[in-house]
C-alpha positions in Angstrom: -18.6 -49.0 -41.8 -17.0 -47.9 -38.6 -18.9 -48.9 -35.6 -18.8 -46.5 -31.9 -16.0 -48.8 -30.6 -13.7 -48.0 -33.7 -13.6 -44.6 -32.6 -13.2 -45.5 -28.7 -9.7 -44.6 -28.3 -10.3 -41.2 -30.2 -13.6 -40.3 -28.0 -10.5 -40.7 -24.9 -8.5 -38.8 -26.1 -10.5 -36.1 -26.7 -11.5 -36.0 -23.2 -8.4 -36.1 -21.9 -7.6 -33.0 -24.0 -10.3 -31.2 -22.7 -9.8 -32.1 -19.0 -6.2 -31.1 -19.4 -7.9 -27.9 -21.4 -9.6 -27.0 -18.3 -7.3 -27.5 -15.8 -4.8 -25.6 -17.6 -7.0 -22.5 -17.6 -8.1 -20.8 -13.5 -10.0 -17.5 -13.1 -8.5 -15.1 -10.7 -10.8 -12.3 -9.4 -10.1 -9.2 -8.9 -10.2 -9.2 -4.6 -7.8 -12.2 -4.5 -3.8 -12.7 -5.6 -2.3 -15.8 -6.2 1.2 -17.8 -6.2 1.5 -20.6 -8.7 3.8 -23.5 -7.2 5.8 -26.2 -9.3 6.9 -29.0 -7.5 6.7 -27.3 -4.1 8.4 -24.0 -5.4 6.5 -20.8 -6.2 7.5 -19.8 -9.3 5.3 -16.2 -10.4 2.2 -14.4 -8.9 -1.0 -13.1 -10.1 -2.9 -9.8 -9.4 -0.3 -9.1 -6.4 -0.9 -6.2 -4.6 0.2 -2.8 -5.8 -0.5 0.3 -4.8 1.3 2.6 -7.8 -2.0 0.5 -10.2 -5.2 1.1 -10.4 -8.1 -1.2 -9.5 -8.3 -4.0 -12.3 -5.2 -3.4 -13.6 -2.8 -5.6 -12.2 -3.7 -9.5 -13.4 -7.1 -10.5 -12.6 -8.7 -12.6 -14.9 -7.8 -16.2 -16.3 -4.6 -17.5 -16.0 -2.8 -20.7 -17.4 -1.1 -23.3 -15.6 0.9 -26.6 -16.1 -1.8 -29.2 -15.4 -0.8 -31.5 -12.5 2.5 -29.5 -12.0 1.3 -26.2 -10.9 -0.5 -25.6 -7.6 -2.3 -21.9 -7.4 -2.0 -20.6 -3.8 -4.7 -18.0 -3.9 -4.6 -15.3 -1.2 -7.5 -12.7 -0.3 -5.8 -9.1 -1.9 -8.2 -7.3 0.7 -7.4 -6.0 4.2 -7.2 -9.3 6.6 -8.5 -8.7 10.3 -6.1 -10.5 13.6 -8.2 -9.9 17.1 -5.8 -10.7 20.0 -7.2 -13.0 22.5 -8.4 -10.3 25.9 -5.4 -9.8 28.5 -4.7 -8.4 31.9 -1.7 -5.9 31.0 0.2 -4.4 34.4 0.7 -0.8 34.0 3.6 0.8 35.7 1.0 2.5 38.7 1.0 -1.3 39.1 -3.0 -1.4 37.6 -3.9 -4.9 36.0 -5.7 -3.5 32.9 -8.2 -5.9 31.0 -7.2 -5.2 27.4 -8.7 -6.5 23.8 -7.2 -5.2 20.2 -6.6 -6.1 16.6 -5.0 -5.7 13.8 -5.4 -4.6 10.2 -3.3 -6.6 7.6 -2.8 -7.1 4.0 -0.3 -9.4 2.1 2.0 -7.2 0.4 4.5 -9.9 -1.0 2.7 -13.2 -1.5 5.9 -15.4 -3.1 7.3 -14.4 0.8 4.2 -15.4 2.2 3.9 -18.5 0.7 7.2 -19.2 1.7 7.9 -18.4 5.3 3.7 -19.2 6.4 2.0 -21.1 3.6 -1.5 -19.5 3.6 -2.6 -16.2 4.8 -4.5 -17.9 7.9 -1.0 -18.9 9.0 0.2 -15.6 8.7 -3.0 -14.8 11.4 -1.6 -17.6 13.5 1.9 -16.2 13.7 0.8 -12.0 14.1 -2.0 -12.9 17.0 1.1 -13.6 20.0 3.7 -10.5 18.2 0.4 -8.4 18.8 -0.1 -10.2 22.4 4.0 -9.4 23.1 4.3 -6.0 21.4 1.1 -4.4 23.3 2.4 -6.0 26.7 6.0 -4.2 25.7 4.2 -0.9 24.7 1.3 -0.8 27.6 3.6 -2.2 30.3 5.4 1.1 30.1 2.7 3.7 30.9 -0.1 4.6 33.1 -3.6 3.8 33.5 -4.2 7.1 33.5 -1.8 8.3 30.3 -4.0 6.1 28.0 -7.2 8.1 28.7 -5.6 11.0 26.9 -3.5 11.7 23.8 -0.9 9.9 24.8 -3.1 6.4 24.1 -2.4 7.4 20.5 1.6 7.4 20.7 1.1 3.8 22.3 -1.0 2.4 19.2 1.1 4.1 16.8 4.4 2.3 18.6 2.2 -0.9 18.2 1.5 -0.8 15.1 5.4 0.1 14.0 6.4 -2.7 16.1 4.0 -5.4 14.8 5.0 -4.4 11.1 8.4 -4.6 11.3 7.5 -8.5 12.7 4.8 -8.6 9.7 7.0 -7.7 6.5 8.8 -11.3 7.3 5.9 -13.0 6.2 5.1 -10.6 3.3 2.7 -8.7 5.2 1.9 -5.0 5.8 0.5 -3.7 9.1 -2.2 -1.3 8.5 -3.6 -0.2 11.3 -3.8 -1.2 15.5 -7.0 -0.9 17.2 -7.6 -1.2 21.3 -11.7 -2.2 21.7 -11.2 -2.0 25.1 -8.5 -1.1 27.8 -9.8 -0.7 31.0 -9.3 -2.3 34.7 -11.2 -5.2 36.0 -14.6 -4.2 37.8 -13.5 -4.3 41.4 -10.2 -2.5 40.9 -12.2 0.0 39.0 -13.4 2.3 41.9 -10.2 2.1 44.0 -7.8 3.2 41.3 -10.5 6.3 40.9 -10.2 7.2 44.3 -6.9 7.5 44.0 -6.8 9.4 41.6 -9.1 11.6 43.1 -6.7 11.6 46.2 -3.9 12.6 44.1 -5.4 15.4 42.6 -6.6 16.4 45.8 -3.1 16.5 47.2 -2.2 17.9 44.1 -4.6 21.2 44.8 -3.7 21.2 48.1 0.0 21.7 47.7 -1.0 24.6 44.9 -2.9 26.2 47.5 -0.4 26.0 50.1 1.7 27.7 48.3 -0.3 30.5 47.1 -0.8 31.3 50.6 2.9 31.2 51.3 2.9 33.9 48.2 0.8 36.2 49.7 2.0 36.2 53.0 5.7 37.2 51.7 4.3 40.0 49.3 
């Protein structure tokens, strides 16, 4: 008869065959895409982002790998959020403006990603000072007054082409640019208002001059 410790070597073996089992097989959800890396190279992804498919129909689910030889990078497949730390912006009427904004990101190629940044935080890391330097760029050439009308809208738009174009080199798509706030500090806040109010004062002024001019002539 064949005692426990006859079958010893058998009972390892199994269990190394059902640890390799295991690893072999990883589940990847729906809201995430993922990069599998041999030896340090990424080889294939999984549920990437697509817009031409419909939801669920693009990977998700389990997934084999080479135990010990494949590495899954997995990467959120939802829209990523990048604040940029608050700065004082100079406007050309030579206002320091205090100004906060983000951005709206998704990973579009993750084989580039993985590649150029390593993990989507890093891709955060690398878009927070573009968004810092593009908004400076943009801002820097208009007025205070120019971003309380329409034309704040052309500035964001220009933004946002200008931090995508800087994005697609780490596999990433610019969604959208936000400004929370763009405003001037407290205690130049009244002072530029005054002027304005001068300016538009002179402004009326000079209209009504010459009106009168007008009706004298006729």
């Amino acid at each position: 008869m064949h005692s426990l410790r006859d079958y010893k070597a058998v009972f390892i073996a199994l269990g190394v065959l059902v640890v390799a089992l295991l690893s072999s097989v990883v589940m990847v959800p729906e809201t995430e895409q993922a990069v599998v890396v041999r030896f340090g190279e990424p080889i294939k992804k999984i549920n990437s982002f697509n817009p031409n498919k419909d939801f669920g129909q693009t990977g998700a689910g389990l997934v084999l790998r080479i135990p010990f030889a494949d590495r899954l990078v997995r990467i959120d497949k939802r829209l990523m959020t990048v604040d940029m730390v608050p700065q004082q912006v100079l406007s050309t009427d030579q206002l320091r403006l205090n100004v906060d904004a983000y951005a709206r990101f998704r990973i579009i190629d993750p084989v580039r990603m993985v590649r150029t940044a390593g993990t989507s935080d890093r891709v955060k890391e690398q878009l927070e000072p573009i968004l810092t330097s593009v908004l400076r760029q943009e801002l820097g050439k208009r007025t205070f007054q120019s971003l309380l009308t329409a034309e704040r809208g052309e500035a964001i738009q220009k933004i946002r082409d200008g931090l995508d174009r800087e994005a697609r080199e780490y596999g990433a798509q610019v969604v959208d640019v936000g400004i929370k706030r763009a405003d001037l500090p407290d205690s130049a806040l009244e002072s530029a208002f005054s002027r304005m109010q001068a300016a538009r004062e002179q402004e009326a002024a000079t209209i009504r001059a010459q009106g009168q001019k007008s009706a004298q002539l006729i």
